[in-house]
C-alpha positions as CSV (number, residue, x, y, z in Angstrom):
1,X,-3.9,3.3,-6.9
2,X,-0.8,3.8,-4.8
3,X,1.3,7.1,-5.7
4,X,3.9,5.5,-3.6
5,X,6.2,2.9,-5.0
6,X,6.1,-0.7,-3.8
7,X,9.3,-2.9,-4.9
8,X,7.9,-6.7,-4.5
9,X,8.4,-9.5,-6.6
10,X,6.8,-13.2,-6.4
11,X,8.0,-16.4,-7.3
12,X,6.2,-19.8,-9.2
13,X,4.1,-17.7,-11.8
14,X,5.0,-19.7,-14.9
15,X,1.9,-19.5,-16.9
16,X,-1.4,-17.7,-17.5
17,X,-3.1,-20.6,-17.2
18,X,-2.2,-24.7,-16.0
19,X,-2.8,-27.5,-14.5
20,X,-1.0,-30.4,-12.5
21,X,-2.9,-33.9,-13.5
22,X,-1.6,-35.3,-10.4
23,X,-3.7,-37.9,-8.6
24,X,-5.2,-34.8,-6.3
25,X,-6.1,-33.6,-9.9
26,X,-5.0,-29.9,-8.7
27,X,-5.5,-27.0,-10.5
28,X,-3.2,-23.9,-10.7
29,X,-4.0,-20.8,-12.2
30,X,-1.7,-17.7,-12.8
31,X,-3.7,-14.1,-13.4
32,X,-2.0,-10.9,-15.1
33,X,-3.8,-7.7,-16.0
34,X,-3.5,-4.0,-15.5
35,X,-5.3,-1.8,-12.9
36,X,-5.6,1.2,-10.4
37,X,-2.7,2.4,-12.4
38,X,-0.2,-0.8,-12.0
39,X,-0.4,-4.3,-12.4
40,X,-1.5,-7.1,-10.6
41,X,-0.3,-10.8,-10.7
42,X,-2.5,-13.8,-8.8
43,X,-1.9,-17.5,-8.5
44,X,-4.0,-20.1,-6.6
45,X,-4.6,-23.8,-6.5
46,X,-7.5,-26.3,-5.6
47,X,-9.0,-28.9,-6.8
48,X,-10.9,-27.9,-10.1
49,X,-11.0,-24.3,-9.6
50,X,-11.6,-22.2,-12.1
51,X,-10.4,-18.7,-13.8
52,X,-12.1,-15.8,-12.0
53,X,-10.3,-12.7,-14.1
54,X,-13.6,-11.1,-15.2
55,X,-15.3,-11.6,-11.5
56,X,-11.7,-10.0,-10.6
57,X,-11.4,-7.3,-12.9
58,X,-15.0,-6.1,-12.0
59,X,-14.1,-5.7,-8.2
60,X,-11.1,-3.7,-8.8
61,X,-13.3,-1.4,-11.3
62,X,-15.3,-0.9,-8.6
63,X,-12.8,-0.1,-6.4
64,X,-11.3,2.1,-8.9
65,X,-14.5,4.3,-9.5
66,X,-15.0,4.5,-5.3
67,X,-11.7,5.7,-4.2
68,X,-9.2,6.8,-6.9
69,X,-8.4,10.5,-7.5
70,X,-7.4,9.7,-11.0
71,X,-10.9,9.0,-12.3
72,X,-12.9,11.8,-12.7
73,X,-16.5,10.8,-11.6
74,X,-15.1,8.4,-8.6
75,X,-16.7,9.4,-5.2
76,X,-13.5,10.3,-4.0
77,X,-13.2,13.2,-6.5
78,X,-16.8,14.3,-6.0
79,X,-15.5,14.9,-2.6
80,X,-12.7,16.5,-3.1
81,X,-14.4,18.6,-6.0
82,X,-16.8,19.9,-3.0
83,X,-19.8,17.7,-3.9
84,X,-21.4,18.1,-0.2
85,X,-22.7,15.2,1.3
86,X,-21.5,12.1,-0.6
87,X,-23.2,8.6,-0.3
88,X,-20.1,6.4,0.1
89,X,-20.0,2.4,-0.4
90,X,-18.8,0.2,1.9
91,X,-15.1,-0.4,0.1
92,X,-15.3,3.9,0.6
93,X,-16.2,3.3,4.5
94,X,-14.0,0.3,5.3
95,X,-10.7,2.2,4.3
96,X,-11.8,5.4,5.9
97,X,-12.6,3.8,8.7
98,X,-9.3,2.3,9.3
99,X,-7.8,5.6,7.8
100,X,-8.8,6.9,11.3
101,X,-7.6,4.2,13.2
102,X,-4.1,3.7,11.7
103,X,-4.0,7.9,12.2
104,X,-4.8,8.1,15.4
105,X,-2.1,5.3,16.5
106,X,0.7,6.7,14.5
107,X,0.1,10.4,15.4
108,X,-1.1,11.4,12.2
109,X,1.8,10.0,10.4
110,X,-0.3,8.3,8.3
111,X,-3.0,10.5,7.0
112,X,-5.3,10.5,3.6
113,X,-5.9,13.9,4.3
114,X,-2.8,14.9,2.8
115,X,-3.6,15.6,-0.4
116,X,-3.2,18.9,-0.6
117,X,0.7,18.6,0.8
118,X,1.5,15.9,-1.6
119,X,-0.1,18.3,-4.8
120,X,1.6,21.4,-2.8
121,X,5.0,19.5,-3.1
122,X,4.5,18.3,-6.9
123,X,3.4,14.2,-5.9
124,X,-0.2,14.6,-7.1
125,X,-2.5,14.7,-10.1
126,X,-1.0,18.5,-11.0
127,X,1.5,18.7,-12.6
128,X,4.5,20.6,-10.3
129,X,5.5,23.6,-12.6
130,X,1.4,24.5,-12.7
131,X,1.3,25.1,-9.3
132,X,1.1,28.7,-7.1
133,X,3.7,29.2,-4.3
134,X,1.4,28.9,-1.5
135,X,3.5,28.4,1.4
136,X,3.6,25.0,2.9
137,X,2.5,26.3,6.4
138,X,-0.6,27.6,5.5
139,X,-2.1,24.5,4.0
140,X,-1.8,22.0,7.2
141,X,-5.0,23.9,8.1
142,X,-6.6,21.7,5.8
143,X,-5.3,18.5,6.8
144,X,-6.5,15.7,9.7
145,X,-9.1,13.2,9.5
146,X,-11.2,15.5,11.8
147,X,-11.9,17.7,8.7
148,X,-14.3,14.8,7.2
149,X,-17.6,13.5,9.0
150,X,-18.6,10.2,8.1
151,X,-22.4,9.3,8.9
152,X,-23.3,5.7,8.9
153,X,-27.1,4.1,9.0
154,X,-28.5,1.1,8.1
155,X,-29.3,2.0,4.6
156,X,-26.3,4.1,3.6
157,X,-23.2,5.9,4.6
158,X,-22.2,9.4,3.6
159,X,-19.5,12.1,4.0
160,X,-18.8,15.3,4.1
161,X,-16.4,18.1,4.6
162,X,-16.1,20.0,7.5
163,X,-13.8,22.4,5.3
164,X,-14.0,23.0,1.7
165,X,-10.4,22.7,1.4
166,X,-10.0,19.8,2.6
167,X,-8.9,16.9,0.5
168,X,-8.5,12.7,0.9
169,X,-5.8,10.5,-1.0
170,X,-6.1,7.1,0.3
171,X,-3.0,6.0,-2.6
172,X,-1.3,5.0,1.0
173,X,-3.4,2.0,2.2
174,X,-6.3,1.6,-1.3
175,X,-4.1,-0.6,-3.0
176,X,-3.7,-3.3,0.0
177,X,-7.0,-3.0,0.8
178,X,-7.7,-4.1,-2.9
179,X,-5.4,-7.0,-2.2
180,X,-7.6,-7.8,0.9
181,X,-10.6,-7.5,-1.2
182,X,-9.4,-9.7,-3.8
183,X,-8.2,-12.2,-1.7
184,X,-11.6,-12.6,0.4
185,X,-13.1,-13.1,-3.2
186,X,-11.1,-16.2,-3.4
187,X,-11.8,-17.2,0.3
188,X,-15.5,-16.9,-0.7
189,X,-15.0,-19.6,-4.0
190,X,-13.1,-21.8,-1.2
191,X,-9.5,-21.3,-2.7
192,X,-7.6,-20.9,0.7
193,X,-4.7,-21.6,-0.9
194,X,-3.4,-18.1,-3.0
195,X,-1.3,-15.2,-3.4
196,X,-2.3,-11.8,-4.6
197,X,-0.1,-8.9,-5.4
198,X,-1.2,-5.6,-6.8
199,X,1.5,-3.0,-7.5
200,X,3.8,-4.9,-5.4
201,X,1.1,-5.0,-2.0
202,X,0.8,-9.2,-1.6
203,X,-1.5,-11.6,0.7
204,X,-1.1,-14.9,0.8
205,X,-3.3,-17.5,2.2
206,X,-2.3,-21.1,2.9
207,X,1.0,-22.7,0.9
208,X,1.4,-22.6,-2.3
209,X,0.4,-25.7,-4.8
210,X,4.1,-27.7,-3.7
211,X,3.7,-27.3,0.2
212,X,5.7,-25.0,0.7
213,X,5.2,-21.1,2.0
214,X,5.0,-18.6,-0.7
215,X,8.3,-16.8,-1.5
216,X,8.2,-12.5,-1.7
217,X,11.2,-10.6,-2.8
218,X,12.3,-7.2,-1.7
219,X,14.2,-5.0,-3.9
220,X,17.4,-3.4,-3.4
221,X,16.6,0.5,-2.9
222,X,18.9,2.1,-5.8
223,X,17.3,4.5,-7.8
224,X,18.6,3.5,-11.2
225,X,21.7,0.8,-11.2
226,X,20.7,-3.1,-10.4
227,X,17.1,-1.7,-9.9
228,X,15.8,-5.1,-10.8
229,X,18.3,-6.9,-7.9
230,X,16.8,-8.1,-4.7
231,X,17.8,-6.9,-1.2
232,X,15.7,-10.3,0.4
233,X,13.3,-13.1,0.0
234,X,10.7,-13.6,2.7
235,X,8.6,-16.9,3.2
236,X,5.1,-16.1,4.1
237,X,1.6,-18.0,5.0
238,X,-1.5,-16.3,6.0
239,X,0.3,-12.9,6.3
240,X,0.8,-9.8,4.2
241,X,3.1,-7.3,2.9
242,X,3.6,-4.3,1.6
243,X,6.9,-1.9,0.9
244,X,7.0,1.5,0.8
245,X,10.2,3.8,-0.6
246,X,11.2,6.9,-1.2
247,X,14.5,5.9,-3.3
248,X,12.5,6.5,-6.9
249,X,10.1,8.9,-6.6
250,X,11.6,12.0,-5.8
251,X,12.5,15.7,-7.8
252,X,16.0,17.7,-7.3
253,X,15.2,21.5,-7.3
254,X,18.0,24.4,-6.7
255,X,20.3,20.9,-5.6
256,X,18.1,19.7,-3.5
257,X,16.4,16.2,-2.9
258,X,12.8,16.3,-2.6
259,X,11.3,13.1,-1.7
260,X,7.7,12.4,-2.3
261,X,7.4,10.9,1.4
262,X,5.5,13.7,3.2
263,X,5.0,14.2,7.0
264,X,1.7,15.2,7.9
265,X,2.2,16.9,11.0
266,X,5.2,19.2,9.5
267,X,4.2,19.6,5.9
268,X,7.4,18.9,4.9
269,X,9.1,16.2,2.6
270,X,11.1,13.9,5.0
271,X,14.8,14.1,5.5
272,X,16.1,11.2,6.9
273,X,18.2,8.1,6.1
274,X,15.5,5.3,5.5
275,X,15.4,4.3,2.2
276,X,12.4,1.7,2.1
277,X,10.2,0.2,4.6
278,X,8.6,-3.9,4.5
279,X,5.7,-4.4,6.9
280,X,4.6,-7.8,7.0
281,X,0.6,-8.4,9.3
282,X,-2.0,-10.8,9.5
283,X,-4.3,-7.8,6.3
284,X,-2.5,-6.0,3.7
285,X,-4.4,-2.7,4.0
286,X,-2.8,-2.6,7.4
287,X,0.4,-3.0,6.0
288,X,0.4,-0.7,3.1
289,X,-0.7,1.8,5.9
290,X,2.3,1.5,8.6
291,X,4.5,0.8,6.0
292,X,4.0,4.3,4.7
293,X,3.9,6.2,8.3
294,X,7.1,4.3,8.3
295,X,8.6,6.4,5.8
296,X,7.9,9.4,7.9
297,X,9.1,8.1,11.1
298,X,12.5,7.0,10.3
299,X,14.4,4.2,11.3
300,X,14.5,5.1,15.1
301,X,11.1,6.1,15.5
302,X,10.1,3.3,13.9
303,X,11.8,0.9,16.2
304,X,10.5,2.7,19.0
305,X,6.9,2.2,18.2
306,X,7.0,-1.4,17.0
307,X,8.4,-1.7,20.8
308,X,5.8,0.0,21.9
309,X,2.9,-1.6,20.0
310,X,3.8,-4.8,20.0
311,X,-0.4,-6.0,20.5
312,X,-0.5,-4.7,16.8
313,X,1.4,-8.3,15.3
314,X,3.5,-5.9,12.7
315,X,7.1,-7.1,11.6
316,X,8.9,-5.0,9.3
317,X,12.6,-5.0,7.6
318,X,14.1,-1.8,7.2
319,X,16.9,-0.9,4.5
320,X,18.5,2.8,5.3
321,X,21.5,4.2,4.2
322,X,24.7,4.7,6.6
323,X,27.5,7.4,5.7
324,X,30.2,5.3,6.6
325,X,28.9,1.2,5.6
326,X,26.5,2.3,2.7
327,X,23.3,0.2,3.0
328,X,22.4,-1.4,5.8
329,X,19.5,-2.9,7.4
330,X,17.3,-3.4,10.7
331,X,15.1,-6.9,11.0
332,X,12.5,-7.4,13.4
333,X,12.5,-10.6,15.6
334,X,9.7,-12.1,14.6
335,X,11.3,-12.2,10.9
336,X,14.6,-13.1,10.7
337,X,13.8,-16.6,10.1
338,X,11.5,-15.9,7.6
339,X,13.7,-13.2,5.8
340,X,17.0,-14.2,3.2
341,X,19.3,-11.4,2.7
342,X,20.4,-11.9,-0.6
343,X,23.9,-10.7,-2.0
């Protein structure tokens, strides 16, 4: 579902399907399939487990028809279509609701609200040349998480607009809440060992089916040459991560760069030297989330609040781009032995 691209690989999937007759008699399995617009690879072990694509599939339909503006009858576009009062589910209220949170800590540099900037600027489900010139100024009216009410009772949850222009786009923090989902699926059939990645957003739970932590590659920001090399392998158990970049999606106009990273609180594409941002936490719709407020903070600013938040748990490896030494990078302490720069 994310607009934004993630730039993750995993390691050890060598089949769709396979198991190790050892004397444990352990079972792995590898998943592939296609959704919210991407692709999504899973592999877990256990003792005679058994292939859970279909049970899979169905909860990331679901998913789908809740919160992504590229399906027509989702609730998300019956809200942004001016439906009134929408009944919500509780995949719709759990990511608003920690929408609001992540907002309100970074400032508003994560918002869903943004929609309107990001189809303003050409990033969204119009296409850019079909667009009026409204000037970007006048449409931050419309943005904030305080121009959406959501009521919750015991029965059901519902939201509504407190301005009819206002619009949601959760493609920032959907598609690790998805991995969450996913994941607690497999928690819930007693697989607590397991990775899942969707679009490049990855949980893992316990080691993989050798001991050892699972491995998640980074790739090197270039637009177009080596695209496929790695910048760094990180070892992970019980954490999450998510990348966010602004290196591939981006339009030139009259010579200019236009990036498809948009800060909220200016309305304007970002202009600054970070290239991508890795945030590695305990929940991956958490790190989908800071990893794209991220973006819009820059390298400094970014710095500064992981200093200033450290009760959040959030390590992150930064790749930006330096005038004089080309590439270079920023690593967070509670990483660097967990992170391989690679070559």
């Amino acid at each position: 579902m994310s607009s934004k691209l993630n730039y993750l690989y995993f390691f050890l999937f060598y089949s769709v399907f396979f198991s190790c007759n050892n004397s444990e008699e352990v079972t792995v399995i590898g998943l592939w399939g296609e959704a919210q617009g991407t692709t999504y690879a899973i592999k877990y072990h256990g003792i005679d487990v058994v292939n859970y694509q279909h049970e899979i599939d169905s909860i990331l339909r679901e998913i789908d028809q809740s919160m992504s503006t590229y399906v027509d009858s989702s609730t998300i576009s019956r809200i942004n279509n001016g439906a009134g009062n929408v009944i919500v589910d509780h995949f719709f209220v759990a990511v608003f609701s920690r929408s609001q949170e992540i907002s309100e800590i970074t400032q508003g540099a994560f918002d869903p609200t943004v929609k309107p900037l990001v189809d303003a600027w050409g990033f969204g489900t119009a296409r850019r040349d079909s667009l009026t010139q409204v000037p970007v100024d006048s449409l931050l009216k419309f943005v904030g998480m305080d121009k959406f009410q959501l009521s919750e009772n015991d029965d059901t949850s519902s939201i509504s607009k407190l301005i009819s222009m206002a619009q949601l786009d959760f493609n920032g923090i959907a598609q690790g809440y998805s991995v969450d989902v996913v994941s607690n699926f497999l928690l819930s059939k007693k697989i607590s060992g397991h990775l899942v990645e969707i679009g490049g957003e990855v949980i893992t739970k316990g080691r993989n089916s050798e001991g050892e932590k699972w491995k998640v590659g980074v790739d090197r920001p270039v637009a177009h040459r080596d695209k496929d090399k790695l910048q760094a392998i990180v070892k992970l158990e019980n954490k999450a991560l998510a990348t966010s970049g602004s290196y591939r999606k981006f339009y030139m106009k009259n010579g200019k760069k236009f990036s498809h990273t948009i800060d909220p609180t200016t309305g304007y594409t970002v202009d600054h030297n970070l290239l991508s941002a890795t945030v590695v936490t305990d929940d991956c719709m958490s790190a989908d989330a800071f990893a794209t407020a991220f973006m819009v903070f820059g390298v400094d600013k970014t710095i500064a609040f992981l200093k200033a938040h450290q009760q959040l748990g959030i390590e992150v490896y930064l790749i930006y781009e330096d005038e004089a030494a080309g590439l270079k990078t920023y690593i967070s302490a509670g990483l660097k032995e967990e992170l391989e720069e690679q070559n």
